[in-house]
Each structure stands twice: as C-alpha cells, then as structure tokens.
C-alpha positions, 0 to 999 in steps of 0.5 A, a space after each residue: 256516599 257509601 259507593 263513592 267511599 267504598 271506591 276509595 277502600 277498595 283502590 288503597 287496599 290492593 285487589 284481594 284486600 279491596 275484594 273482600 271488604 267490598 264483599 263484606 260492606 255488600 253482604 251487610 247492606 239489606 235488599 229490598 224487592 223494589 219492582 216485582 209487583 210494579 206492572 211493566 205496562 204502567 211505566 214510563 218508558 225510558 227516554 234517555 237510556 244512559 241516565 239513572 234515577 234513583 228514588 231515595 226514601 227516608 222513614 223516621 220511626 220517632 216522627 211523632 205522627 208516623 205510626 210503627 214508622 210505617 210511612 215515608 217521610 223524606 223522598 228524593 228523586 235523584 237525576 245522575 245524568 249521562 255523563 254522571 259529572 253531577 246529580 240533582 236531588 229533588 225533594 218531594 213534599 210528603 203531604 203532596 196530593 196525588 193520585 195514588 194506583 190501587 195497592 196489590 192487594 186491591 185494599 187501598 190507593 186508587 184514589 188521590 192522597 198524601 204521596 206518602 200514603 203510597 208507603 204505608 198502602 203499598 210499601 216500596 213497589 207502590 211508592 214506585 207507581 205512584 212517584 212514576 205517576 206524578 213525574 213521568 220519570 222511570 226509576 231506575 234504583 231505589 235507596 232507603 234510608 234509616 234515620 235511627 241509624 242516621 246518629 251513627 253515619 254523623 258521629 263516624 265522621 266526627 260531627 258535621 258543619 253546618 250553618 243554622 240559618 235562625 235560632 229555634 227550639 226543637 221540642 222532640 229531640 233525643 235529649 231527655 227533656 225532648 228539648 234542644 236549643 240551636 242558635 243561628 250561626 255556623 257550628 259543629 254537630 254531632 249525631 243527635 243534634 244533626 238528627 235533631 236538626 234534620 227533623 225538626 218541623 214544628 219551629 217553623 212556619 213553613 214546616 216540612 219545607 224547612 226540613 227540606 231545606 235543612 236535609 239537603 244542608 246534612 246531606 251537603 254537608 255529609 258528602 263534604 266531610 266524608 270526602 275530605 282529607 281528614 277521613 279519606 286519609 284515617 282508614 279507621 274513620 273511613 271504615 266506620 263511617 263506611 261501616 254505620 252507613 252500610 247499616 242504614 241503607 237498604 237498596 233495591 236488588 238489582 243496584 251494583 253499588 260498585 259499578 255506581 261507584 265506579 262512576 260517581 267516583 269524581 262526584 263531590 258536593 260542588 257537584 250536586 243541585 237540590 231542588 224542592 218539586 214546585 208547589 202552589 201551596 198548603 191547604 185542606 182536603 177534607 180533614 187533611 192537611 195537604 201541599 198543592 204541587 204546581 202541575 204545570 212547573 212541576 211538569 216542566 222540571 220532571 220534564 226536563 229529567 226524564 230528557 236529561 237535560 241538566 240544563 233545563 232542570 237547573 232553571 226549572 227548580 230555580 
C-alpha cells in the first residue's frame, strides 16, 4: 500500500519534490537481513522468473500468549504474477504443524512445530526456510509488519469501513476495561477498534480462522480507502498515512519499493484474492494445540503459485 501511494506522491510533486520525499519515506522504512543465513542449496528453484512472492509477517506484541512479541502471528504469502495485473494473499495459520529446519545456531527446529515457532527459533532468515519448505514456493521479499503501529496507519485514513459479519465481544481490547462491544453490521472504525477487531480470537468458535478472515477485511478495506478520491486528493492525508505506514514496516534489503511501485501502481482492491492454505483441521500434538494442513490440496494451490498460474490458484484456494 505504502509503494502504490508513494507513486502518487512522487508523479504530483515534480522530479525534484517527488525525489526527496521518495528519499525520505525510503530512508525512514528499517531493512532487515532477510536471506543472509538462508542456504542457497535448500530453496526452491525458481519456476517463473518474472513473477514475485512476498512473504508478509505480522507480530502483535499484546497477543496475550506471545511472550516480547517474539513470535509471528499473521503470515501471508502473497503471489504478484507476471503481469502484476492482480495479487493473491494466502493466509497461513500460525498453528500449522510443520517441519521447521534446525536454527543457525543448531539450538532449535529440525523437528515439526507450530510455523511460527520459526520466528521465535530463527528470526526472519529461518521463517524463510521453513515457509519455503512447506509450499515449495521461492520468496523473493519479505514485508513485516507492526501492529502497535497498525492504530496509526487507520487513524491517518480517518477510519475504515467495515462489514461485521456477527456481534461479539472482545475481551483484550485497548479500552481500559480491556473490553469492546462490535454489533453485526457495516460501520465505521477507528484505529483501536480496527486493531481490536483484526485481533480478537477468543469470541470465535473458529479462532485464529476468524481473524484471518477479518485481517483480510482490514487490509481490503485499507487499500480501498487509501486509494480513494478523499486521500489521494489531500496531500495532507496522504503523507500521514504514507508517513505512519513507513514506520510500521520493515522490509527486506534487497526490496526496491519504487520500482514495486511503479508496477503495482494500477493495482487496487478489485484486484486482489485472498485465500487461507487448506487445512484438515485442529487437534493436539502433545500438549499443543495445532491446525492440520491438507498436503495434497495445499500441494495443489502452492503448486499452482510457484507456476504462476493465477488461474489455477484462484480455483484451488476456493
């Protein structure tokens, strides 16, 4: 969202305006070495070279079980084809069991866990492994993605709508009592409630599905209202909400946001698909609660990404 805005920033300001603000929104975002400990001879090789995949990584800090936010709770692995007329975003539940490499430091992984363990063990260059892995599929960049400063990057864009598909309560919010009151219905939210209502778990019977689902809702709904008249019309606006996303984010160094931007520049939220990575279920290994992926079908739709073949993703992540 950050590099499709920017664009706009950098063709209404002039070539010397535009420059150095592009240089300072760039200057501002943190790199993280993504690749450097990722052994060459472990990934997957390359299929079709023009398409990207960009491995997104949320970590919410005040996720009651996340101990020093030390563990990735949203991960997105999002497909931008060839032709970079679309993206697909598929969810990958942070429960799911998989075989996680050995850590650099030899003191963890090499056994099956919970994906997100990968992060905790290994930080960001182990996440890589292990997702690359699971699916098969080469990523190419890697986003992440604050969610103390998630509040800001909403309240920039003056709230978002959203469509509440059933009434709850959620019991860690950021309101003092820890407590918020969403009823079913399209409504306007502000940060805190956005934030509230992307991580609330515990009101649903399907749990970490459920914010799945109302992640991809914020983000759609994000994208929508920043591309809108309303902001890209206020360069005021704009800048804030190019400015709070820019310190949310983190990406990998070797990501040219302006030439992604350049290519995603047409790219709005009609365009985007999300999908959730097949799964056979929830049950218990050991004394952990897990979520079962569906090799086969799972197989299928990472298939069908590493061969970009948009197509055949959209019918698998049906």
């Amino acid at each position: 969202m950050i590099v499709l805005l920017v664009v706009v920033l950098l063709a209404g300001g002039g070539m010397l305006a535009g420059s150095l603000y592009y240089r300072s929104v760039n200057s501002s975002i943190e790199r993280v070495d993504a690749f450097e400990e990722v052994p060459e001879e472990s990934r997957p090789q390359v299929v079709a070279k023009d398409a990207m995949n960009i491995m997104v990584l949320g970590s919410d800090s005040r996720e009651p079980e996340n101990a020093g936010g030390s563990r990735s709770d949203t991960i997105i692995l999002a497909h931008l084809p060839a032709d970079r007329s679309s993206a697909q975003l598929i969810s990958i539940p942070r429960d799911t069991w998989v075989p996680v490499p050995r850590s650099k430091n030899g003191q963890h992984g090499g056994r099956d866990a919970k994906i997100n363990a990968a992060y905790a063990w290994g930080g960001v260059p182990l996440m890589v492994q292990t997702v690359e892995r699971f699916t098969g599929v080469r990523v190419d960049h890697v986003a992440m993605v604050d969610f103390a400063g998630f509040k800001e990057i909403v309240d920039a864009l003056g709230g978002i709508e959203i469509d509440v598909e059933q009434s709850f309560t959620s019991t860690h919010s950021l309101n003092p009592d820890s407590r918020r009151e969403f009823s079913k219905g399209r409504q306007t939210m502000d940060g805190a409630a956005a934030l509230d209502y992307a991580r609330e778990r515990y009101a649903f019977a399907d749990g970490d599905f459920a914010r799945i689902r109302h992640q991809q809702q914020v983000m759609r709904a994000i994208l929508d209202k920043a591309a809108s008249g309303g902001t890209l019309s206020s360069p005021t606006k704009l800048n804030s909400f190019v400015r709070a996303t820019a310190n949310a984010v983190a990406v990998d160094k070797s990501m040219s946001l302006l030439d992604l931007a350049m290519e995603l520049r047409h790219l709005r939220s009609g365009n985007l698909g999300f999908y959730t990575c097949p799964v056979k279920g929830t049950g218990r290994v050991g004394s952990e609660s897990v979520v079962f992926a569906d090799t086969a079908k799972a197989k299928g739709l990472f298939d069908a990404v590493r061969r970009d073949s948009v197509t055949e993703i959209v019918s698998a992540g049906k």
